[in-house]
PALOTOR-717362 format. One record per atom (N, C-alpha, C): residue in three letters; y, x, z. Coordinates in steps of 0.2 Angstrom, whole numbers, plus 5000, padded with zeros to 4 digits. Example, Ala and Ser with C-alpha at 12.3 -4.5 7.8 and 13.67 -1.06 7.14 Angstrom:
2
ALA497250665039 ALA497850625039 ALA498450665039 SER498950645035 SER499550685036 SER500050645039 
//
This chain:
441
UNK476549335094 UNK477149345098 UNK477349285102 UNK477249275109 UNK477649245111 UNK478249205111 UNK478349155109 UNK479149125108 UNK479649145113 UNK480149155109 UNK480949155113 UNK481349105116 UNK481849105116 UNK482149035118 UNK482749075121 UNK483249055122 UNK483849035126 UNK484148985129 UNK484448975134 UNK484948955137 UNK484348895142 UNK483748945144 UNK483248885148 UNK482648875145 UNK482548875137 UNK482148865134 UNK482348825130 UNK483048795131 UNK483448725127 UNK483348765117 UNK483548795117 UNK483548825108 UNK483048885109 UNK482748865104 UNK482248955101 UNK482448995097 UNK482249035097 UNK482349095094 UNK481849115087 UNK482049105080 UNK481649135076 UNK481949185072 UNK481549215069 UNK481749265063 UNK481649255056 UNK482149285053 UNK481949265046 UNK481949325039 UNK481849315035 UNK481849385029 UNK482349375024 UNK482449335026 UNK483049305019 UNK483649345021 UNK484049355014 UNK484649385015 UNK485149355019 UNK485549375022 UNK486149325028 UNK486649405028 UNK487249375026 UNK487949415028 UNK488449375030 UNK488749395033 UNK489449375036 UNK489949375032 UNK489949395026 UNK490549415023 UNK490649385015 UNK490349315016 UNK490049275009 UNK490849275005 UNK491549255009 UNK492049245008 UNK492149305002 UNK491949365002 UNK492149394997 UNK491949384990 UNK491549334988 UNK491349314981 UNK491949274979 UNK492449274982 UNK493149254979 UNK493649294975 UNK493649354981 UNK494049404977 UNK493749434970 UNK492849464973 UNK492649494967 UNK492849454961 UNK492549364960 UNK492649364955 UNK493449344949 UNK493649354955 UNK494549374955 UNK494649434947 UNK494449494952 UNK494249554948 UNK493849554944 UNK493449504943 UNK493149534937 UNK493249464933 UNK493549434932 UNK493749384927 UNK494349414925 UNK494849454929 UNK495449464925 UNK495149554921 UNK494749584921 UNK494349614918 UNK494449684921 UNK494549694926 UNK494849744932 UNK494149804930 UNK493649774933 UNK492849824932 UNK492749844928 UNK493049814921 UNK492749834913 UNK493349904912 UNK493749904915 UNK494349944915 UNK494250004920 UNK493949994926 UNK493850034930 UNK493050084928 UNK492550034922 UNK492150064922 UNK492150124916 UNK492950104913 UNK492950164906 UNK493350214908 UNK493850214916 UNK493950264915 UNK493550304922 UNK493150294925 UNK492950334930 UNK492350374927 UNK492450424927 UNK491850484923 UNK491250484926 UNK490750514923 UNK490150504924 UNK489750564922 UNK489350594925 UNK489050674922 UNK488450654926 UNK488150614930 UNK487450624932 UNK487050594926 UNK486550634925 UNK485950614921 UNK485450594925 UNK485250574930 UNK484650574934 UNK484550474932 UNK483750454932 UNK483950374929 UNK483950354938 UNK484050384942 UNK484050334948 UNK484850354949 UNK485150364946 UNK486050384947 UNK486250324949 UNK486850314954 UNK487250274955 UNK487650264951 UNK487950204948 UNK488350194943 UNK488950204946 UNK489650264944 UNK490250274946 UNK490650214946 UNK490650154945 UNK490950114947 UNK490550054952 UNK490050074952 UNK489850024959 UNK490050084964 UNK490150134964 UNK490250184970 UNK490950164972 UNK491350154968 UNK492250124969 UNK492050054972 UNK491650014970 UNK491549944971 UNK491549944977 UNK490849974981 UNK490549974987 UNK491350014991 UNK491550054988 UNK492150094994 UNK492550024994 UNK492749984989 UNK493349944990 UNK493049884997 UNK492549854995 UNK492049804997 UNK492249835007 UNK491949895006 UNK492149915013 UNK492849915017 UNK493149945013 UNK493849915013 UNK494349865017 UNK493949815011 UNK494049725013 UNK493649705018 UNK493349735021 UNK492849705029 UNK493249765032 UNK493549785032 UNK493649835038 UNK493749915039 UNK493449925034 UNK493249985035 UNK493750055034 UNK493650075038 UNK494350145037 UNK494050235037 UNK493350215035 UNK493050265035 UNK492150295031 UNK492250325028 UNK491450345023 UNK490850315026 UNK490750335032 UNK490450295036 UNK490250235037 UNK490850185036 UNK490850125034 UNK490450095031 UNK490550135025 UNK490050095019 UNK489450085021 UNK489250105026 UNK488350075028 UNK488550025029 UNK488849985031 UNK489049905032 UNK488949875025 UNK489149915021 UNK489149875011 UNK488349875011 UNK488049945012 UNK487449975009 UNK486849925010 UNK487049915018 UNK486549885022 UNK486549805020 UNK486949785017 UNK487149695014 UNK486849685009 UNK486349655008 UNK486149645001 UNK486449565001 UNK487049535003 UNK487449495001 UNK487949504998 UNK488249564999 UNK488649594997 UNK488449634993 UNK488049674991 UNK487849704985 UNK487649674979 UNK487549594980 UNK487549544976 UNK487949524973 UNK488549504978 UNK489249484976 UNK489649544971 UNK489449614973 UNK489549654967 UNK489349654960 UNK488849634962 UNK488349654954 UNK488249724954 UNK487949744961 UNK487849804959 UNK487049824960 UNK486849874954 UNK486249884956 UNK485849904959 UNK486249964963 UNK486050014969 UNK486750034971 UNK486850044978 UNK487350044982 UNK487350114985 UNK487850164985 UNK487650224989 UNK487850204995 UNK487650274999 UNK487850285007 UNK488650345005 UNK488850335011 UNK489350375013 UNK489550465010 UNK488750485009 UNK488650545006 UNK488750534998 UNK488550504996 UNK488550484989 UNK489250484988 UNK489550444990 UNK490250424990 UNK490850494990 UNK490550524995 UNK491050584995 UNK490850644989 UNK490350644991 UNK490050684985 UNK490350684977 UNK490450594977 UNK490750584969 UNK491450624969 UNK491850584972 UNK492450614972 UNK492750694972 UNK492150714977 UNK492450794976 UNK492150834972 UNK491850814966 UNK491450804960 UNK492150824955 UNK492650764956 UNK493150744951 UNK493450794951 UNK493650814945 UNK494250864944 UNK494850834944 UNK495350904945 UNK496150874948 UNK496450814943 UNK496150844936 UNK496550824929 UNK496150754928 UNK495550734931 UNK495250664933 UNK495250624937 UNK495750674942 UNK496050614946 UNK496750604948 UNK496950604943 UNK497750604939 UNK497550544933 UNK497150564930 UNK496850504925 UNK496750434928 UNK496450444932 UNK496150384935 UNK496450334937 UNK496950394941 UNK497450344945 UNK498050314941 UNK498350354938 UNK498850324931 UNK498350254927 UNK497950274925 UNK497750234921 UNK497550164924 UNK497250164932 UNK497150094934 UNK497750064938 UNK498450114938 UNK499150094941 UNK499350044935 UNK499250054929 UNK499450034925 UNK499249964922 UNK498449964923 UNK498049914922 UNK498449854926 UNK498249874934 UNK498449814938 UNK499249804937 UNK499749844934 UNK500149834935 UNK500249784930 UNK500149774924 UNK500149734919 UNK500249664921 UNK499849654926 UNK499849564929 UNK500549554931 UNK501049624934 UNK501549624936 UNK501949594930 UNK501949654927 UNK502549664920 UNK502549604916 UNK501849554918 UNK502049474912 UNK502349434915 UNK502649464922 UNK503049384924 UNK503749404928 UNK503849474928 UNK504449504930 UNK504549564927 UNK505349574926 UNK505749624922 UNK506049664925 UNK506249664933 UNK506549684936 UNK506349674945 UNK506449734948 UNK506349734956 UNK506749794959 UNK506849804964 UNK507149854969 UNK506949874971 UNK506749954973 UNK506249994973 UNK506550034979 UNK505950014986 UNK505850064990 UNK505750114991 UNK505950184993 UNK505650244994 UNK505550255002 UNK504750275004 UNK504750285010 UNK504250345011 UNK504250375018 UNK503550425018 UNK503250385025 UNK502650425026 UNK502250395032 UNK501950445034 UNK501550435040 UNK501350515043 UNK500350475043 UNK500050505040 UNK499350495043 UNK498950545044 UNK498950515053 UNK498550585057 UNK497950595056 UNK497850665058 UNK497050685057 UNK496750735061 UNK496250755063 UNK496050765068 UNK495450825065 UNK495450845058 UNK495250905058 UNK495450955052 UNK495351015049 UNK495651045047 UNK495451055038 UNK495650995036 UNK495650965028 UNK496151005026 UNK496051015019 UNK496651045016 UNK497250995017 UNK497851035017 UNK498451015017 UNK498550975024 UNK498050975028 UNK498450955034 UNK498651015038 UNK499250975042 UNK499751055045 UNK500150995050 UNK500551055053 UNK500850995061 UNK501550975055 UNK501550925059 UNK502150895054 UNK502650865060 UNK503350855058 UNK503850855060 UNK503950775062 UNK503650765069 UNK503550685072 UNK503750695078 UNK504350645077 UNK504650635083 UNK504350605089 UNK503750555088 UNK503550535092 UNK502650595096 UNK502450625090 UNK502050655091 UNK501950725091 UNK502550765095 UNK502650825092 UNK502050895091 UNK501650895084 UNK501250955084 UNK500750915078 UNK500750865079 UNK500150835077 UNK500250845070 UNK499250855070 UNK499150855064 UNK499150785058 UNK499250825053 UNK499450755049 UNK499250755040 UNK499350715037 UNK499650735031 UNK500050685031 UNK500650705024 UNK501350655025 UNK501650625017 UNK501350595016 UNK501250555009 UNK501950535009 UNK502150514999 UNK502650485000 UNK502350444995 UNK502850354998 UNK502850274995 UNK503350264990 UNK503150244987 UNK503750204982 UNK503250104981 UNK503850084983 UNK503649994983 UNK504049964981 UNK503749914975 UNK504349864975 UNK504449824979 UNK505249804982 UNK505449754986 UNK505049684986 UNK505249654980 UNK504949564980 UNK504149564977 UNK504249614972 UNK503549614972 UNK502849604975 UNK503249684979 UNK502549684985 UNK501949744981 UNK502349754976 UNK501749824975 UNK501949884976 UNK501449934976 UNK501650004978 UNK501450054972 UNK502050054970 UNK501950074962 UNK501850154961 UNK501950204964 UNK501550254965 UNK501550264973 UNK501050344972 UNK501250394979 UNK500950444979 UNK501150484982 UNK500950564981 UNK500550564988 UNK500150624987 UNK500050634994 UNK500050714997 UNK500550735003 UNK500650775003 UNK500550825009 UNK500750905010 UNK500450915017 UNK500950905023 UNK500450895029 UNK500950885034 UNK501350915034 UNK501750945036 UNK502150995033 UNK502650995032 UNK502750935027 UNK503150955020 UNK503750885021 UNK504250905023 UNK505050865023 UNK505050805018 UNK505050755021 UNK505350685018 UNK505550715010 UNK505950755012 UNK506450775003 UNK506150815001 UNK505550825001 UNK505150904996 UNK505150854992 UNK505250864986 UNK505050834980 UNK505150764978 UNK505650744980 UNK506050674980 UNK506250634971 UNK506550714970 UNK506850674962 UNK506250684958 UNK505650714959 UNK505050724955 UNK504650654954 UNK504850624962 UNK504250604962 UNK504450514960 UNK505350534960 UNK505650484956 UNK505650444948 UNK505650524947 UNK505650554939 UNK504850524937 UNK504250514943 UNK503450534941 UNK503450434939 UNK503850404945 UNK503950364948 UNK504150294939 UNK504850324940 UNK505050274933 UNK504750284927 UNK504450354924 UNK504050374920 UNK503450324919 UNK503150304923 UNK502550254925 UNK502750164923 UNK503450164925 UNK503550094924 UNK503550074915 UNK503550004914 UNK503649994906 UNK504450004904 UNK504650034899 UNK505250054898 UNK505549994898 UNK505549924897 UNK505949874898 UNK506049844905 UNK505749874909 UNK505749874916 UNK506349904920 UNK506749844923 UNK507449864925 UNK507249884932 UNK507749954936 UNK507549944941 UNK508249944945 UNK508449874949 UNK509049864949 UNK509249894955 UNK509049924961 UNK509349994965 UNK508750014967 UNK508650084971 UNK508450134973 UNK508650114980 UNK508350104987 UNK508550124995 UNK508050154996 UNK508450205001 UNK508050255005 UNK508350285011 UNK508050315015 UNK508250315021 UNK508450405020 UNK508750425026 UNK509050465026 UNK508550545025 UNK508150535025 UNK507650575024 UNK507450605016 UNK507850565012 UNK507950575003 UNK508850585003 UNK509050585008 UNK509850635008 UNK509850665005 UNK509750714997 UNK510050774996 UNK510550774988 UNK510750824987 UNK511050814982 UNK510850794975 UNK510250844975 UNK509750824967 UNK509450784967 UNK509250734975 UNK509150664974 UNK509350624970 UNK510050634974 UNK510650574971 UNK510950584964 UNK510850654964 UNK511150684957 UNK510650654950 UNK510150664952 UNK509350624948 UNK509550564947 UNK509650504950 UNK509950444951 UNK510350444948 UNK510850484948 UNK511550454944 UNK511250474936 UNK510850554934 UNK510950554929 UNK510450504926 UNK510050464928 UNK509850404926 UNK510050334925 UNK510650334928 UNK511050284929 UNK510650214933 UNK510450244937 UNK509750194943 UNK510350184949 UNK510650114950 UNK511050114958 UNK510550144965 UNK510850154968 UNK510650174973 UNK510950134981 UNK510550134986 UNK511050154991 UNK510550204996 UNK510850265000 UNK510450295003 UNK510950315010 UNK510350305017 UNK510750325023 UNK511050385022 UNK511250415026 UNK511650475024 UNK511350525030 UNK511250585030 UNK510950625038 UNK511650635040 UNK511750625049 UNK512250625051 UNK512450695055 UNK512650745049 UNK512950805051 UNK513350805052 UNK513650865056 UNK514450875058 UNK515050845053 UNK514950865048 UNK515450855043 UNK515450755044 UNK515050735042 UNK514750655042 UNK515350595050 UNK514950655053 UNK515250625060 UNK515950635063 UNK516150695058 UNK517050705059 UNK517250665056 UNK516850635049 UNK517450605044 UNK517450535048 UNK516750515051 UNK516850445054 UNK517250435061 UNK517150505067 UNK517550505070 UNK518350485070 UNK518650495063 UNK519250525060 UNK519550465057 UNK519050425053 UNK519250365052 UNK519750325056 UNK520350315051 UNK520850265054 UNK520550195059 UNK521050175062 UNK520650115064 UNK520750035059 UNK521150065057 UNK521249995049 UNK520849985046 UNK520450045045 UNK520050055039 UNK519350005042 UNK519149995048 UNK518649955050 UNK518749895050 UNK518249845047 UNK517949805047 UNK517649755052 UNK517549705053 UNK517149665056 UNK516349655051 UNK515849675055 UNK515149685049 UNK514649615054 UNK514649625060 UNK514249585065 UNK514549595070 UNK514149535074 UNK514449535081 UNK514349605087 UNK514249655084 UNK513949725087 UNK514249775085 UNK514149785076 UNK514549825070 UNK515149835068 UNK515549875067 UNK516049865060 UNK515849915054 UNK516249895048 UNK516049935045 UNK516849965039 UNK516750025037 UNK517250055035 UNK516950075027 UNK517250045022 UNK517150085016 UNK517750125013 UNK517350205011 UNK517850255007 UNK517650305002 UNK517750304999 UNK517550364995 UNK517850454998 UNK517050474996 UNK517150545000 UNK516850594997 UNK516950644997 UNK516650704994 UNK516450764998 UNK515750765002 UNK515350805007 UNK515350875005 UNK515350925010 UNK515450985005 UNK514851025000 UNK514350965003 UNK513751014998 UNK513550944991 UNK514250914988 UNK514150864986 UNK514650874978 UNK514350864975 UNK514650884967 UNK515150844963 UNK515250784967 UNK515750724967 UNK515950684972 UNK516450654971 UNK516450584977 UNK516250524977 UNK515850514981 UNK515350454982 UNK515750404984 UNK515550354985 UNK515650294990 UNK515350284996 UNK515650295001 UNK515250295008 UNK515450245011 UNK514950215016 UNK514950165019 UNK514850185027 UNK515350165030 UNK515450225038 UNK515050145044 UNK514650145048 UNK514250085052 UNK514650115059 UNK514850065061 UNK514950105072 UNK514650055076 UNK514350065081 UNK514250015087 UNK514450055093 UNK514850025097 UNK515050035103 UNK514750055107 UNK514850095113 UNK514150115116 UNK514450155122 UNK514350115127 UNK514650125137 UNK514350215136 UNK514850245137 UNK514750315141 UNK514750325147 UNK514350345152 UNK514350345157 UNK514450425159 UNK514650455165 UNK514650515168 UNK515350545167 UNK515750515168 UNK516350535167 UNK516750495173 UNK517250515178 UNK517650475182 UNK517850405178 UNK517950415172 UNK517850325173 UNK517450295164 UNK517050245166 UNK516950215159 UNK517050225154 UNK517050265149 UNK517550235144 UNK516750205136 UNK517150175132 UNK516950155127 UNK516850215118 UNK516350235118 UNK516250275115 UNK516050245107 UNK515650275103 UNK515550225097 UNK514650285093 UNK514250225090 UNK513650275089 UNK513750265081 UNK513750315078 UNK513850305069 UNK513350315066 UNK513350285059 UNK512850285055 UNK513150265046 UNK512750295042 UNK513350305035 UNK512750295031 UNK513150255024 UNK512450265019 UNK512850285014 UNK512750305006 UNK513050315001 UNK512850274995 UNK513050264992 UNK512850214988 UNK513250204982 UNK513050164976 UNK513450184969 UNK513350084967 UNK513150054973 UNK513249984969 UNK514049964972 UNK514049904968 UNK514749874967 UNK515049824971 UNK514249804973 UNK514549744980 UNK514849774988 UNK515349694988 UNK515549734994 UNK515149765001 UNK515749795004 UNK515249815010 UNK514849795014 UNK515149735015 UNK514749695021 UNK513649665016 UNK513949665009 UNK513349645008 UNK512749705006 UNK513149755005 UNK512849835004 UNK512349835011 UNK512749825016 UNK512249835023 UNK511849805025 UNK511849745022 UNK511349675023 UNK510949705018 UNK510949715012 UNK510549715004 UNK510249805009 UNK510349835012 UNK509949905016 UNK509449885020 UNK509849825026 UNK509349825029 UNK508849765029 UNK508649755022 UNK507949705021 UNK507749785018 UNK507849845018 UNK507249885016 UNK506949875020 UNK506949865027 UNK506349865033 UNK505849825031 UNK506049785025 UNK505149735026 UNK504749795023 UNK504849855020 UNK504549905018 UNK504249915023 UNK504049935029 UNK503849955035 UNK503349915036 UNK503349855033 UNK502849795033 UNK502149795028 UNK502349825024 UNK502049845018 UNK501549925020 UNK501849955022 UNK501650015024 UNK501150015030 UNK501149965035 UNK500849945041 UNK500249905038 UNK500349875033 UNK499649835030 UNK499149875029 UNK499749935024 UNK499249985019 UNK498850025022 UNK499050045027 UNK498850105035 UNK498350035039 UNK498550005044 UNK497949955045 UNK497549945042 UNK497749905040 UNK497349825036 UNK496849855030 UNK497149905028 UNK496749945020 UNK496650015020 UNK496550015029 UNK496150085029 UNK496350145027 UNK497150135025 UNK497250205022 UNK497550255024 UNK497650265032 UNK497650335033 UNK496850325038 UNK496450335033 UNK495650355036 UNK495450385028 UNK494750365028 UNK494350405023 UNK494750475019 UNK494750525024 UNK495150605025 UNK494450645022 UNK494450695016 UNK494150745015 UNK494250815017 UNK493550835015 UNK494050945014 UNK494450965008 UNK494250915003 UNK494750944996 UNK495450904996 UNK495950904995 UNK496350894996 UNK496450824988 UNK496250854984 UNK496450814979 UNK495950754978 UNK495150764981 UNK494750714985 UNK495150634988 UNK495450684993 UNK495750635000 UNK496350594997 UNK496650664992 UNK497350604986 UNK496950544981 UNK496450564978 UNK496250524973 UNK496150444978 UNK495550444984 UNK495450414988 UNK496150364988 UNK496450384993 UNK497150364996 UNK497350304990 UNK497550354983 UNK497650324978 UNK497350264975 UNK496750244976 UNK496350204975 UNK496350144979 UNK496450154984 UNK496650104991 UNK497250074988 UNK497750114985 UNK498650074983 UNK498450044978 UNK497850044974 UNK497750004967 UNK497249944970 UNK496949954975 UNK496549874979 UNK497249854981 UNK497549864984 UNK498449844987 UNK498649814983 UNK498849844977 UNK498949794972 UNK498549744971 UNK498149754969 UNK497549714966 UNK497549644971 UNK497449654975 UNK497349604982 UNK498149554985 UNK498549594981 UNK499349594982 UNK499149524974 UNK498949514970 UNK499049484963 UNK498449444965 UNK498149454970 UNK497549404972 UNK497749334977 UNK498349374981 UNK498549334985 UNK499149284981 UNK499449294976 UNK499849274972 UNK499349214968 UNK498949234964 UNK498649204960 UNK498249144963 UNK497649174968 UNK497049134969 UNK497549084976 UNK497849114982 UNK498049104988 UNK498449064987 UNK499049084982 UNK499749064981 UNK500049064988 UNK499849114991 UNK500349144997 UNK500549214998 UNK501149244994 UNK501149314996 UNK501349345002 UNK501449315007 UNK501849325015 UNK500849345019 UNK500449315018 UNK499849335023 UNK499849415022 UNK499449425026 UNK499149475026 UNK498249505025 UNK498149565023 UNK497349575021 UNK497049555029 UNK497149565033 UNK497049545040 UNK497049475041 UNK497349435039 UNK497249365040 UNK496849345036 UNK496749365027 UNK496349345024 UNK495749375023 UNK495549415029 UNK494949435029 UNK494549385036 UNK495049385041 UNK494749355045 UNK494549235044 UNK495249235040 UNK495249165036 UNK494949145032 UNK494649195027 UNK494249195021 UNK493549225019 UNK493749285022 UNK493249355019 UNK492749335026 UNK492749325031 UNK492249315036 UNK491949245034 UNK491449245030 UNK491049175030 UNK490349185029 UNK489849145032 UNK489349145033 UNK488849135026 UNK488349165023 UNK488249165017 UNK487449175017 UNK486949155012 UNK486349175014 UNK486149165006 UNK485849235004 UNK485349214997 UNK484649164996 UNK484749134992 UNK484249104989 UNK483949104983 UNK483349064979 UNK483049074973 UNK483048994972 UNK483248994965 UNK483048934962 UNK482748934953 UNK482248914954 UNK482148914945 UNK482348984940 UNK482249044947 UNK482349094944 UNK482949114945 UNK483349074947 UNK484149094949 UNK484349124952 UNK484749144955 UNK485049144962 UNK485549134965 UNK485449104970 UNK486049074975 UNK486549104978 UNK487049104980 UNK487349094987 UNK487449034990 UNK487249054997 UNK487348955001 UNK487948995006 UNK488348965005 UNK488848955009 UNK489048925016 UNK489048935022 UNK489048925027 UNK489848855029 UNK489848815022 UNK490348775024 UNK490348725023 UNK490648665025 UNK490448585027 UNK491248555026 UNK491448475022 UNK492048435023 UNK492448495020 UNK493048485022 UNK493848495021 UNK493448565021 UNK493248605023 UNK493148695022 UNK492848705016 UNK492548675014 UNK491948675008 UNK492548645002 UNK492748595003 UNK493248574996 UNK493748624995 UNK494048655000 UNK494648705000 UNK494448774997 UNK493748805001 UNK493348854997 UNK493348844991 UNK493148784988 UNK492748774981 UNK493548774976 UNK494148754977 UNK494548734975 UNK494848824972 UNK494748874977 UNK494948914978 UNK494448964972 UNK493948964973 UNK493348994968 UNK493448964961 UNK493448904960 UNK493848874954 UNK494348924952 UNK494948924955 UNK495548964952 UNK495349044951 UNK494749084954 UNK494649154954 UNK494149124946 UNK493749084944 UNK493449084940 UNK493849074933 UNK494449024934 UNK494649004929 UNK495149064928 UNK495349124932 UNK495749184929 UNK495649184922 UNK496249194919 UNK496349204911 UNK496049284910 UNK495449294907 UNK495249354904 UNK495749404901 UNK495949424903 UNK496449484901 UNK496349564900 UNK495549564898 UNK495349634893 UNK495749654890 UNK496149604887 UNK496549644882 UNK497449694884 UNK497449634890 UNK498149634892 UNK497849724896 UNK497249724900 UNK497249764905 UNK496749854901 UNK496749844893 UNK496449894890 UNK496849974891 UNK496550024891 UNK496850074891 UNK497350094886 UNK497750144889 UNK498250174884 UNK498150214879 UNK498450204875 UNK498150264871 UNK498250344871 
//
């Protein structure tokens, strides 16, 4: 064959057979996870029924779905990206890689009652890295809408304001605040109202956590307004604060409100605290009445009108800090935007329903996972998997052989090579924690 070249002849062109991926950075994370004993945990409880000796092992098939994940990937599809890397099949340890058929295949295999098992059991695994170094957090509840474009179980048009009809399913979040984990979630059909199932999934929620485990309030948006929510909450004695829906009753009492009673909250705001009893409400709460001003037009002359907004709430501090302590739930909206971008999780959609849930649910526990990776190995938990995939996880890598061994050569030179190597240190020196992350009994 005649030689190649570009740019004039100035550089040629050769080929080679040796292994080359792009993705060398990920032999940080894996070995992240399998030093703190993640895979040895993940291989006892993911079930296995194939007899066949050329069988994919059920946790190389979770491995390759994660691997795909962490590069990008938001769809079954994807995993030819893994399949096709035998640098990345390396950095697994794994001994045969499936395709995207294999993959789907396993999981619609699972039964519902194994993937209820699965997911409890490896929530609880990673969550132990939690539980050794905090006793208390403040729990987000939120839902999300992930669209979908064909006719999977459980998807149905769902009630979006920006997208009216569209199909969806409509999952609900629970997140720790400072933590940054997402300590369960359901997955539900498009369909199905913010508050279907709220105090259940509350009840599913705290059951999960370790009973020493304080959970020092509940916020939710107004979309968990009801009374057996709040009712649930009280009779756990869990603080709360929750927007309020703003129905007629809502909006007379704030209309009604004296003018004494308001506050100075910000330079936009006032705010008014009182105790009220709504009429679909089995006691009197504490309510927190919000106004901002707001020019009405169409009327022979100007006048100054006011837009309200209410939350309910059972903690003690004053007003003005109740509203501020509301709205840092918004960093939850950041946590949700990761989980949907960055981790692929409104993609990899099946036909079975509890398929597409087990799935989903397995993405929240890399979330985690990757969440205790960025703490530990990064010592940063403000990045994001987007940054540390294109900062880290993109690195040029090539197999080698030595004296029977085998390599990775690493694509890094000076200050990138000592900071890599610093950082692979810390993933290698992880404290073995089999014991810490064993099964329940």
């Amino acid at each position: 064959m005649q030689g190649q070249s570009i740019r004039g002849g100035e550089v040629e062109i050769e080929y080679t057979s040796k292994a080359l991926s792009g993705w060398g950075g990920l032999s940080l994370f894996f070995e992240f996870a399998d030093r703190a004993g993640f895979f040895d945990v993940l291989e006892q409880v993911l079930p296995s029924r194939k007899t066949s000796p050329n069988q994919i092992a059920s946790v190389d098939i979770v491995k390759t779905m994660f691997a795909a994940v962490l590069i990008g990937g938001n769809r079954f599809a994807h995993l030819d990206r893994v399949r096709g890397d035998e640098v990345i099949r390396t950095i697994l340890g794994a001994e045969r890689v499936g395709g995207p058929d294999t993959t789907r295949r396993y999981f619609d295999d699972l039964r519902r009652s194994e993937c209820e098992d699965i997911y409890a059991q490896l929530q609880q695994s990673v969550g132990r890295m939690l539980w050794d170094r905090t006793q208390q957090d403040v729990v987000d509840l939120d839902s999300t809408i992930l669209e979908r474009y064909g006719r999977q179980q459980g998807v149905s048009k769902g009630y979006h304001k920006a997208r009216a009809g569209q199909l969806s399913h409509h999952p609900l979040l629970g997140m720790l605040a400072r933590s940054k984990h997402i300590v369960h979630t359901w997955l539900r059909a498009g369909g199905a109202s913010t508050m279907r199932g709220a105090s259940e999934f509350v009840e599913e929620l705290v059951g999960r956590l370790p009973e020493d485990f304080k959970i020092t309030a509940i916020r939710a948006d107004s979309g968990f307004h009801t009374e057996e929510f709040l009712r649930a909450l009280e009779d756990r004695k869990i603080d709360y604060i929750v927007a309020v829906r703003m129905h007629a009753p809502i909006k007379r009492l704030a209309a009604c409100t004296p003018e004494k009673a308001w506050n100075r909250l910000d330079d936009e705001h006032q705010i008014a605290d009182l105790t009220h009893r709504a009429p679909n409400w089995n006691t009197e709460r504490r309510v927190l009445l919000i106004r901002r001003p707001v020019q009405q037009k169409g009327a022979l002359f100007d006048t100054v009108g006011y837009e309200f907004n209410a939350l309910v709430t059972s903690l003690k501090m004053p007003a003005v800090e109740c509203s501020k302590f509301y709205d840092q739930r918004g960093d939850c909206e950041n946590t949700i935007k990761e989980f949907k971008n960055d981790f692929g999780a409104d993609g990899f959609c099946m036909n079975s329903f509890h398929a597409t849930e087990v799935v989903f649910r397995l993405i929240s526990v890399l979330f985690n996972l990757v969440t205790e990776f960025k703490r530990q190995i990064l010592r940063d938990s403000t990045v994001t998997l987007g940054t540390v995939r294109v900062k880290l996880f993109v690195l040029g890598a090539m197999l080698g052989r030595h004296a029977r061994r085998t390599i990775l050569r690493l694509g890094l030179s000076q200050r990138w090579k000592e900071s890599f190597a610093t950082l692979l240190t810390r993933s290698a020196a992880t404290p073995p924690t089999a014991a810490q992350l064993s099964l329940s009994p």
